[in-house]
N, CA, C and O of each residue as an XYZ file, in Angstrom:
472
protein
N       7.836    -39.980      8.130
C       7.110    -40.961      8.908
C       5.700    -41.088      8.323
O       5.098    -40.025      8.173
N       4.967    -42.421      7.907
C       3.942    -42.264      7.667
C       2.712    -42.361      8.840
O       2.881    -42.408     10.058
N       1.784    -42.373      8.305
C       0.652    -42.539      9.453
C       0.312    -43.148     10.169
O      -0.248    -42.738     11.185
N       0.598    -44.759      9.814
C       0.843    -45.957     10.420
C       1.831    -45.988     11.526
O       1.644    -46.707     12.508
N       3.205    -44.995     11.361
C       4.179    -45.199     12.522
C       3.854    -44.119     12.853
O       4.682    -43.934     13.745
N       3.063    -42.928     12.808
C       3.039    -41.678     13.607
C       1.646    -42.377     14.579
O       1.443    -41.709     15.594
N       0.839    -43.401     14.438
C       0.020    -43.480     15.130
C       0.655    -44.625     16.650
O       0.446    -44.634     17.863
N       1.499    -45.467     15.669
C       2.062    -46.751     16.889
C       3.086    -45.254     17.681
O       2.931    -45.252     18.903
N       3.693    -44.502     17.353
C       4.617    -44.041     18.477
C       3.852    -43.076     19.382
O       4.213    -42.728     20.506
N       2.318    -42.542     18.491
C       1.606    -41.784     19.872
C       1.031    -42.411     20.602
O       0.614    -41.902     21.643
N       0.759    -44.070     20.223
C       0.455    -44.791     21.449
C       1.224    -45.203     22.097
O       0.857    -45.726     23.149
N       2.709    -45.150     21.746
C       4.024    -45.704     22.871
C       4.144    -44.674     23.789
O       4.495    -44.980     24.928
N       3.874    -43.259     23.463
C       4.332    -42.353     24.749
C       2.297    -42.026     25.282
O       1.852    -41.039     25.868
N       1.623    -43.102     24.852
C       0.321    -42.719     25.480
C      -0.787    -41.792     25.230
O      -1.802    -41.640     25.909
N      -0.484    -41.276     24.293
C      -1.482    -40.267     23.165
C      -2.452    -41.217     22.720
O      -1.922    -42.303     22.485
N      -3.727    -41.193     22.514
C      -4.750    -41.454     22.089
C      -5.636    -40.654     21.149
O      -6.178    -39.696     21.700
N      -5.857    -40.787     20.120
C      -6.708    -39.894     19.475
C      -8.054    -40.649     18.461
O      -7.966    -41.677     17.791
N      -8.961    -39.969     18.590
C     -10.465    -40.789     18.026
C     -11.358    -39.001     17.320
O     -11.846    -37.927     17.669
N     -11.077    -39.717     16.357
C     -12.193    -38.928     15.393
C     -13.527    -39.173     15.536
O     -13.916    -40.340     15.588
N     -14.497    -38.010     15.626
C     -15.739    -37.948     15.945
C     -16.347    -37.650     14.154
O     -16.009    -36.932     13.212
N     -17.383    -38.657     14.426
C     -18.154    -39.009     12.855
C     -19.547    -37.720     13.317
O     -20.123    -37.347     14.340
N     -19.564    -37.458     12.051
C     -21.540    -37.226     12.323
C     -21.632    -35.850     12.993
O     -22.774    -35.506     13.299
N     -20.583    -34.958     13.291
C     -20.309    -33.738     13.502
C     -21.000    -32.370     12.786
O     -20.380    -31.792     11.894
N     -22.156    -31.951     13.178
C     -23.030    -31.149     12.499
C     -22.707    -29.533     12.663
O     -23.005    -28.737     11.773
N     -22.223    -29.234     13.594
C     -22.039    -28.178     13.923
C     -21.335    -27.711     15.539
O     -21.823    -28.172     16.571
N     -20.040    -26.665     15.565
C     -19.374    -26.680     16.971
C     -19.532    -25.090     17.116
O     -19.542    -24.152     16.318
N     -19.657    -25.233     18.589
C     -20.451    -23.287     18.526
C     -19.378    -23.048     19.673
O     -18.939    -24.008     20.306
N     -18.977    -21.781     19.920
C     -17.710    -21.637     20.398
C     -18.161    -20.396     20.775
O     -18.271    -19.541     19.896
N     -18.606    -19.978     22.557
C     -19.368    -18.544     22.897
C     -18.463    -17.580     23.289
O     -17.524    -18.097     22.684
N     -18.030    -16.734     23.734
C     -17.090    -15.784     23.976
C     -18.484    -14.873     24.684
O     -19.679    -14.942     24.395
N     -17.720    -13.968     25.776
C     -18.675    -12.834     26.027
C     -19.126    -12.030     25.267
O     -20.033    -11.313     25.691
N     -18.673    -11.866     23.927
C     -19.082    -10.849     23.039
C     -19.491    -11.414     21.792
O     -20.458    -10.898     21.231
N     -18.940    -12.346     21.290
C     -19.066    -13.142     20.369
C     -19.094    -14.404     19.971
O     -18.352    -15.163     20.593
N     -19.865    -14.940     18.941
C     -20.008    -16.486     18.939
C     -19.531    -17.152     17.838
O     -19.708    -16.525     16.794
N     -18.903    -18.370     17.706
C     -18.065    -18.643     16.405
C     -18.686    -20.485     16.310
O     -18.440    -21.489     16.979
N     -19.511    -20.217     15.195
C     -20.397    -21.647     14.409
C     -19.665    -21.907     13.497
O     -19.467    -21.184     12.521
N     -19.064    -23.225     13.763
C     -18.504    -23.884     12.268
C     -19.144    -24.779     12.504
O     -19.127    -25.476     13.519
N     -20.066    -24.900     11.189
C     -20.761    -26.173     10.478
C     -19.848    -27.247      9.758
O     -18.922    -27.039      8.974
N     -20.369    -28.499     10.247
C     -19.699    -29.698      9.128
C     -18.120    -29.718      9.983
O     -17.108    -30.317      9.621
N     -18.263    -29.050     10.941
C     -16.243    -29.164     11.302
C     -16.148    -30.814     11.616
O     -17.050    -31.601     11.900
N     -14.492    -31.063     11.431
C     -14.071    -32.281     11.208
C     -13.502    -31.853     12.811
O     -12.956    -30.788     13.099
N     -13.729    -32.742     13.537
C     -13.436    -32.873     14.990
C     -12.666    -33.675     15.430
O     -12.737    -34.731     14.802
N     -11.639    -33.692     16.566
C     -10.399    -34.830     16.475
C     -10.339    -34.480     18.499
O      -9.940    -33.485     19.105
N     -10.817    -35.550     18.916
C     -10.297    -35.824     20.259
C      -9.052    -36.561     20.661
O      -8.822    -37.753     20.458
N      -8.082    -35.454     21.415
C      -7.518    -36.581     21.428
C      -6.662    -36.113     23.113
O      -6.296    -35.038     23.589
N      -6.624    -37.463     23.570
C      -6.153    -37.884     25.061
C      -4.639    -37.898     25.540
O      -4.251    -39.044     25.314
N      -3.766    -37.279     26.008
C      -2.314    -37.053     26.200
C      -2.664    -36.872     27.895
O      -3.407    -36.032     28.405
N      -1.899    -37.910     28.548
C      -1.481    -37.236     29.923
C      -2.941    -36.877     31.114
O      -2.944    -36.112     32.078
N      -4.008    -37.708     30.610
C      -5.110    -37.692     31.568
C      -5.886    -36.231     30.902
O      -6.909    -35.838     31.462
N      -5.193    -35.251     29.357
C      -6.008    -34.361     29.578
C      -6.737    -34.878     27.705
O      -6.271    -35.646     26.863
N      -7.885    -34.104     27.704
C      -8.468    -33.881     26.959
C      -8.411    -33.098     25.645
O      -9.265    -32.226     25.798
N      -7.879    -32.949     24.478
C      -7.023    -31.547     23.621
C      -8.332    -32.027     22.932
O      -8.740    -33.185     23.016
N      -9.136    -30.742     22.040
C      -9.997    -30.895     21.377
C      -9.362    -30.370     19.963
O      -8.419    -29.584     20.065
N      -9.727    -30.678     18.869
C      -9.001    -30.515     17.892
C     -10.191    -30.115     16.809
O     -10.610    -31.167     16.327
N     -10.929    -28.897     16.218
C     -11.442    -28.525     15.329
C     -11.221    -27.841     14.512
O     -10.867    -26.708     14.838
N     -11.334    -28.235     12.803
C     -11.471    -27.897     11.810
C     -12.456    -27.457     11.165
O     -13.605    -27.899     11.197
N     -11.995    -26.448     10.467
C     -13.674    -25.542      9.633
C     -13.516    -24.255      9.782
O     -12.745    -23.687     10.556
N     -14.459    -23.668      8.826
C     -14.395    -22.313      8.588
C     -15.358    -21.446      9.532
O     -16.378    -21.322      8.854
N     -15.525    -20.886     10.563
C     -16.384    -20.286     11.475
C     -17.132    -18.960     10.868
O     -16.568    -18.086     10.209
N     -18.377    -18.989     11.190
C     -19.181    -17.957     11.341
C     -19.185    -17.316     12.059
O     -19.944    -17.634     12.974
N     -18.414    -15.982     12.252
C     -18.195    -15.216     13.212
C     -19.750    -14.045     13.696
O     -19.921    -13.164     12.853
N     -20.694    -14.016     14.799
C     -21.069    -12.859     15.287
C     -21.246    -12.681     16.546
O     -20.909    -13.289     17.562
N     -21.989    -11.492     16.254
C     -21.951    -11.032     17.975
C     -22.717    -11.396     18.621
O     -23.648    -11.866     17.968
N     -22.887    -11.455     19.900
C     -23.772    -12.288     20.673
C     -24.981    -11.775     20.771
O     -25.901    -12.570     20.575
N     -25.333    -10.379     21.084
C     -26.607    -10.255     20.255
C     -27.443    -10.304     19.289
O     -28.669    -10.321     19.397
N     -26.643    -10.336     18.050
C     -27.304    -11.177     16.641
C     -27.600    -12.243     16.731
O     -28.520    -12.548     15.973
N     -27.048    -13.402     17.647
C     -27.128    -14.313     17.921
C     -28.114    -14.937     18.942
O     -28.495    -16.106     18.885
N     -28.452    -14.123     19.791
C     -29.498    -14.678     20.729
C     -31.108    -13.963     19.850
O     -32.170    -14.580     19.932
N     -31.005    -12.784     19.161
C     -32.390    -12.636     18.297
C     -32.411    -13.815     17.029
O     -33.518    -14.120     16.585
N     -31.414    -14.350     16.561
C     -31.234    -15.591     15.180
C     -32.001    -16.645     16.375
O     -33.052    -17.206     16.064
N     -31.558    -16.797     17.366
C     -32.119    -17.852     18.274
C     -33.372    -18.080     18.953
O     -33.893    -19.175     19.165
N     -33.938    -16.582     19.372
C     -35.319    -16.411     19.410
C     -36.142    -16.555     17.933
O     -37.243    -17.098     18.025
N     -35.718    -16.122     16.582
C     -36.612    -16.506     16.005
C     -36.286    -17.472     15.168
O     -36.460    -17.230     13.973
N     -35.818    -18.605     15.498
C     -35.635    -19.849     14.877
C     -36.936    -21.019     15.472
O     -37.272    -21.497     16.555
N     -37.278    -21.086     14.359
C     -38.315    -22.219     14.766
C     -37.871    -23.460     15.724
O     -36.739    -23.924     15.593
N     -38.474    -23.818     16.370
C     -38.376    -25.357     17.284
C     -37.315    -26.031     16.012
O     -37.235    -25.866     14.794
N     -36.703    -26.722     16.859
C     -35.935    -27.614     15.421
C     -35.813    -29.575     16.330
O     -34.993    -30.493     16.311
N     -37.379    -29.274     17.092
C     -37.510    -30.671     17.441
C     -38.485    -31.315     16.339
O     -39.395    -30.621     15.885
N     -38.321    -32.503     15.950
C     -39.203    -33.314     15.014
C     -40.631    -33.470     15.243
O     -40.987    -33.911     16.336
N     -41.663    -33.111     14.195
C     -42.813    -32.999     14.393
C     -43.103    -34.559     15.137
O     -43.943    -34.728     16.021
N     -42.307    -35.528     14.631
C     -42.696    -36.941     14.712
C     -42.848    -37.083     16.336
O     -43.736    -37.625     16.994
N     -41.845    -36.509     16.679
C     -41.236    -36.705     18.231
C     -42.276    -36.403     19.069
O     -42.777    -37.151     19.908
N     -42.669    -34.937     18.729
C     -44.486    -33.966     19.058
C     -45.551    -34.850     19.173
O     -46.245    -34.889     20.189
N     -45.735    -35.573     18.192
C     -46.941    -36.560     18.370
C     -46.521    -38.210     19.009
O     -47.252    -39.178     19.217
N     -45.327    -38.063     19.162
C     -45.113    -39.507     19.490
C     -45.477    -39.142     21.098
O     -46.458    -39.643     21.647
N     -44.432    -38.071     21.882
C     -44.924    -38.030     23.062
C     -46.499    -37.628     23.621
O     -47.093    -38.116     24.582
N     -46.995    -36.473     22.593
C     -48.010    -36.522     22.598
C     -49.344    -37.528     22.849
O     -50.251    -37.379     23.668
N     -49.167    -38.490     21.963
C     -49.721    -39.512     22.017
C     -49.658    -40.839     23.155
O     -50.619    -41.510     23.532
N     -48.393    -40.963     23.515
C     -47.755    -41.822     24.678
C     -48.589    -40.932     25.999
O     -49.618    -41.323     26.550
N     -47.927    -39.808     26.278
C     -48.200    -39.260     27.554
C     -50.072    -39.270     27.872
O     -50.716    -39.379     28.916
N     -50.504    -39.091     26.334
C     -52.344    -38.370     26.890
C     -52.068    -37.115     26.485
O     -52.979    -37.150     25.659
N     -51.681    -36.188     26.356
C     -51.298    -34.526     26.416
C     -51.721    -34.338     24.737
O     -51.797    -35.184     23.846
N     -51.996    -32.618     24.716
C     -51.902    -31.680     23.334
C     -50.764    -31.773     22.893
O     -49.906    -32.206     23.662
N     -50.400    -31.416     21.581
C     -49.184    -31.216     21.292
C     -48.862    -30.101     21.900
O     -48.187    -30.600     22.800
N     -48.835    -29.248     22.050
C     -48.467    -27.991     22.425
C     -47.919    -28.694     23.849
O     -46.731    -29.018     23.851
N     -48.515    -28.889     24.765
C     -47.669    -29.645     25.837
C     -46.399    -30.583     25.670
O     -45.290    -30.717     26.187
N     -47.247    -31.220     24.557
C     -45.805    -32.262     24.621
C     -44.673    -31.639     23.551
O     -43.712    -32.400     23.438
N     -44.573    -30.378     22.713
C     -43.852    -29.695     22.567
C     -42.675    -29.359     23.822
O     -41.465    -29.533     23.963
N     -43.719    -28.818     24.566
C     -43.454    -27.630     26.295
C     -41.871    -28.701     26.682
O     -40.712    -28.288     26.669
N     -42.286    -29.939     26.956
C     -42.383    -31.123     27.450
C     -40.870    -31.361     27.086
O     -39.920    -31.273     27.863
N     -40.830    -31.739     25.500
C     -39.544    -31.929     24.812
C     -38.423    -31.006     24.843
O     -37.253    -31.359     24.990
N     -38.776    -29.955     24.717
C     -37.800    -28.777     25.100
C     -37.406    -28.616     26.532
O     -36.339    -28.149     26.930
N     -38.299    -29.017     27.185
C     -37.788    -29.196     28.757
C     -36.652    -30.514     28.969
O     -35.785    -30.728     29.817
N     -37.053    -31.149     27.941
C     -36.089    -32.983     28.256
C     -34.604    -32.365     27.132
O     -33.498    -32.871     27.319
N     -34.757    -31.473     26.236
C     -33.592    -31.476     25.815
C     -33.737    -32.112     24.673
O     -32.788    -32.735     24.197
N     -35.277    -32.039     23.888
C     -35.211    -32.948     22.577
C     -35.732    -34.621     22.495
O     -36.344    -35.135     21.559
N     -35.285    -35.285     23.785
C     -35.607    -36.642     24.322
C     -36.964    -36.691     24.367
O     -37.524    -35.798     25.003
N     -37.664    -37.578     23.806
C     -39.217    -37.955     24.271
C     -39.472    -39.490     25.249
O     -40.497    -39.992     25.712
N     -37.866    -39.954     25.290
C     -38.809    -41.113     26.163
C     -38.804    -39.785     28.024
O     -39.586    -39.713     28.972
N     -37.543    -39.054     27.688
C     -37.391    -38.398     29.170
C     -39.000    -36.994     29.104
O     -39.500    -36.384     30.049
N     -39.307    -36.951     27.840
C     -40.432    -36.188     28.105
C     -41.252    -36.899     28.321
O     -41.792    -36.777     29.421
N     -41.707    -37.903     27.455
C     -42.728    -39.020     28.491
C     -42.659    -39.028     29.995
O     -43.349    -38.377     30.779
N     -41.777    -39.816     30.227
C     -41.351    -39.739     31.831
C     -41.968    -38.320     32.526
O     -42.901    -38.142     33.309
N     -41.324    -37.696     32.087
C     -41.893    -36.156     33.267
C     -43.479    -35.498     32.713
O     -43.918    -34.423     33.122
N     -44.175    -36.361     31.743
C     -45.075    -35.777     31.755
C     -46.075    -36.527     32.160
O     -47.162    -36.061     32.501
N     -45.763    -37.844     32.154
C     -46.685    -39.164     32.835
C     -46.300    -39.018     34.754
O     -46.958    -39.563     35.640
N     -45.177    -38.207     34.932
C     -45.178    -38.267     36.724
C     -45.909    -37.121     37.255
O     -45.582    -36.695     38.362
N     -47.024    -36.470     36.490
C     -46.901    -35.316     36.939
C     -48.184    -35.861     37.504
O     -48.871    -35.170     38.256
């Protein structure tokens, strides 16, 4: 069967599947351990109202304490640009509008927002 008829018959019994582009990295926590595959090729796909996640790649296996000190000393990995954009929008130091962005999750129009309501 080629790909063309393996795709029309998973939509006759209702299977859906959509590849996710632009996939940088999938982190996978366990109580003891954490598994990072970078670059994985990711495949969603929909059967029966449920959700099957489908990842490819080679994982970085450690333990969860190596992992939360790699995480404490990893620099901010928000964009300096972002720092001065809210910075500049809100009125605030950078150092605030750092505070600010990490509180929004990276977002600066939602750090704007919560730093202009305050």
């Amino acid at each position: 069967m080629n790909p063309r008829q393996m795709r029309q018959a998973m939509k006759r019994m209702g299977i859906e599947q959509e590849e996710l582009d632009g996939v940088e990295e999938v982190l996978i926590r366990t109580a003891d351990k954490e598994y990072v595959i970078r670059g994985a090729a990711v495949t969603a796909i929909t059967a029966q109202g449920q959700k099957i996640w489908q990842v490819i790649g080679e994982p970085i296996v450690r333990d969860r304490a190596d992992a939360k000190k790699a995480e404490a000393a990893k620099p901010s990995s928000i964009p300096d640009e972002d720092v001065k954009l809210v910075a500049e929008k809100a009125g605030v130091s950078e150092a605030e509008a750092l505070k600010a962005l990490e509180e929004a999750g990276g977002e600066p129009a939602e750090a704007i927002i919560r730093l202009m309501s305050r």
